[in-house]
C-alpha positions in Angstrom: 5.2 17.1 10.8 9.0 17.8 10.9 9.9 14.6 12.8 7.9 12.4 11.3 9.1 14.0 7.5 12.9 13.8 9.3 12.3 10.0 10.7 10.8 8.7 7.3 13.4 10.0 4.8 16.5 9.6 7.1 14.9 5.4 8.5 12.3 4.6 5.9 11.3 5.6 2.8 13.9 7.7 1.9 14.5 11.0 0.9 12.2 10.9 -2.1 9.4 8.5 -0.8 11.2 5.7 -2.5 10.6 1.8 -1.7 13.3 0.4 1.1 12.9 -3.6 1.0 15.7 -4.2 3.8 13.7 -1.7 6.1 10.5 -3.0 4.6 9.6 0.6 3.5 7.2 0.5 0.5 7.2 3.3 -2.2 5.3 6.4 -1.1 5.7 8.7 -4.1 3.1 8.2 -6.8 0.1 7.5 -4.0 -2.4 9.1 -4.2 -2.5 12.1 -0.8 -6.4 10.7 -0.2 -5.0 7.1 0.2 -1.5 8.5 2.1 -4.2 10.3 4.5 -6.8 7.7 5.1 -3.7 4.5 6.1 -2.0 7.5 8.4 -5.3 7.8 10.0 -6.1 4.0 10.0 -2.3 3.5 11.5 -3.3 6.3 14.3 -6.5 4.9 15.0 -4.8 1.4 15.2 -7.2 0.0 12.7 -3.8 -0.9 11.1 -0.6 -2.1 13.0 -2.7 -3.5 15.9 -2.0 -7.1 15.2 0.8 -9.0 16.4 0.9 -10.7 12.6 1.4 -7.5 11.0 4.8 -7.2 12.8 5.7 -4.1 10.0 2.3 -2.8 10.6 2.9 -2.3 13.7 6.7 -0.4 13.3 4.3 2.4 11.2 1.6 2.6 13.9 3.7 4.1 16.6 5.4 7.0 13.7 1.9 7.9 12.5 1.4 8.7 16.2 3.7 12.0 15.4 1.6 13.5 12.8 -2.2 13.7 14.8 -2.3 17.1 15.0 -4.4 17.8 11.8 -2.3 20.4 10.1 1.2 18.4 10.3 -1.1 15.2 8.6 -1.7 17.5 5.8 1.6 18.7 5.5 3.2 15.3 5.8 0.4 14.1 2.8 1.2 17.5 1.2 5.1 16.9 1.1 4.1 12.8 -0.1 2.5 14.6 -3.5 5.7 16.8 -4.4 7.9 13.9 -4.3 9.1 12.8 -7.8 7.4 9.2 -9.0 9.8 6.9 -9.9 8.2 3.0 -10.5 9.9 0.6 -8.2 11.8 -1.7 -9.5 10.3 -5.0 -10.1 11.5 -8.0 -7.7 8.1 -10.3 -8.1 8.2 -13.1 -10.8 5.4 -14.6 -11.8 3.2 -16.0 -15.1 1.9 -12.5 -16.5 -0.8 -13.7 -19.2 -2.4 -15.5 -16.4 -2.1 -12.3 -14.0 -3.4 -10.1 -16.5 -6.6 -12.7 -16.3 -6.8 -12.5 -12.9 -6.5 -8.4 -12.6 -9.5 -8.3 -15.2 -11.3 -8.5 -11.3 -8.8 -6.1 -10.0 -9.2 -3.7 -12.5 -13.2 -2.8 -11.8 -12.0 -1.1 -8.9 -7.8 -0.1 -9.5 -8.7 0.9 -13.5 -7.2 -0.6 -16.1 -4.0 0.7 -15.9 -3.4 0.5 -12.2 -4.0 3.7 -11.1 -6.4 3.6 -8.7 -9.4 5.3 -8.2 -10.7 7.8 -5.1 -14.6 7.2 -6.6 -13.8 3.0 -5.7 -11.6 3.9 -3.1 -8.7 1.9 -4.7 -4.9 3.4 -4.5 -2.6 3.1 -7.2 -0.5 -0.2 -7.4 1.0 0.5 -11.0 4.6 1.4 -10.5 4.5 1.0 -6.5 6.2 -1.7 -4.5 5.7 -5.3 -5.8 6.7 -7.0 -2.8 4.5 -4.7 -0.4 1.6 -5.6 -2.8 2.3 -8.7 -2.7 2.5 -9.1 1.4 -0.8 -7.0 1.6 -2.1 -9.5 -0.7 -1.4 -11.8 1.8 -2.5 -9.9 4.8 -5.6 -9.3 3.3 -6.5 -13.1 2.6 -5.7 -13.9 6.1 -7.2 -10.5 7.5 -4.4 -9.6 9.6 -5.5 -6.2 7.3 -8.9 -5.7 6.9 -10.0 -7.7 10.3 -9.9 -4.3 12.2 -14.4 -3.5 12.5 -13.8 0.0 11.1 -11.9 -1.0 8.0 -14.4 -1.0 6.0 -12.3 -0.6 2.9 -9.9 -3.3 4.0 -12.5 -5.8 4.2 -14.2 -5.1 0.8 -10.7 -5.9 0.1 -9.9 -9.2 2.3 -13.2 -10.5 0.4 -11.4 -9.7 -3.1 -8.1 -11.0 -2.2 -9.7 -14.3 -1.2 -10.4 -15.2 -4.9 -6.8 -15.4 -5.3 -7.1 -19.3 -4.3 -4.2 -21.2 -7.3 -0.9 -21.6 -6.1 1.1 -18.4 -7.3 -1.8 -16.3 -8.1 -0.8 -13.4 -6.0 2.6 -13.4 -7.5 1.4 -13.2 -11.1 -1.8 -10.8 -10.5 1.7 -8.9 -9.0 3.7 -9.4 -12.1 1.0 -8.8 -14.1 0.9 -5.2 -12.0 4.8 -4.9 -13.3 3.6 -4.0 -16.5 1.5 -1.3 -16.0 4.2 1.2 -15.7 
């Protein structure tokens, strides 16, 4: 768990799990450990990363690799949780009344206010990394996440991302996200 902890915070995500656009490093502080866990172990089992068309996908799956053993995973989600949760600063633009519309759908599984919920097994998205939403967004409409057989949750996802059809509806279902700091 001490290489992995040493790689992310001195490469990627910082030394408080913070986001990292220009080493396309999404937020990790404020997840919750139940979510951190399950996408380490998705990454491991290559149920994530294994496409060529998730080319930052697949830069994780190879550094989950370090953390199999299943006392370092812990560790590694245990250290996540301590971090301090600072919302990431907003870079998506988009028309907000109609995301708000749009996360009415969103929010039977995320909540209301973003935060996620282990019962619907929806992370957190309020305060985390717009543009990594927004790419998943993506990724899960064209199923390079949530293709993978096992991933169960990805494709209950990849169906729910698909009714984000209107030109710029990820982007304000994303701003819309902004405001639920």
């Amino acid at each position: 768990s001490f290489v992995w902890l040493r790689h992310c915070k001195r490469r990627c995500h910082g030394q408080q799990g913070e986001v990292h656009l220009q080493r396309n490093a999404p937020k990790l502080s404020g997840q919750e450990p139940w979510y951190i866990r399950r996408q380490l172990e998705n990454f491991q089992h290559r149920i994530r990363g294994a496409t060529p068309q998730d080319q930052f996908g697949m830069q994780m799956a190879p550094m989950s690799q370090t953390v199999v053993d299943p006392t370092a995973l812990a560790n590694v989600v245990a250290h996540i949780a301590t971090l301090p949760d600072k919302p990431a600063q907003a870079t998506v633009a988009g028309d907000i009344e109609h995301g708000r519309r749009l996360f009415e759908t969103c929010q039977i599984c995320h909540g209301a206010n973003g935060h996620g919920s282990w019962g619907t097994n929806a992370p957190r998205l309020a305060g985390m990394s717009d543009w990594y939403l927004q790419r998943q967004l993506v990724n899960f409409k064209s199923r390079v996440r949530g293709g993978h057989p096992e991933d169960v949750y990805g494709d209950q996802m990849s169906m729910m991302a698909n009714v984000l059809i209107e030109p710029g509806a990820i982007e304000d279902v994303v701003a819309y996200i902004n405001t639920l700091r």
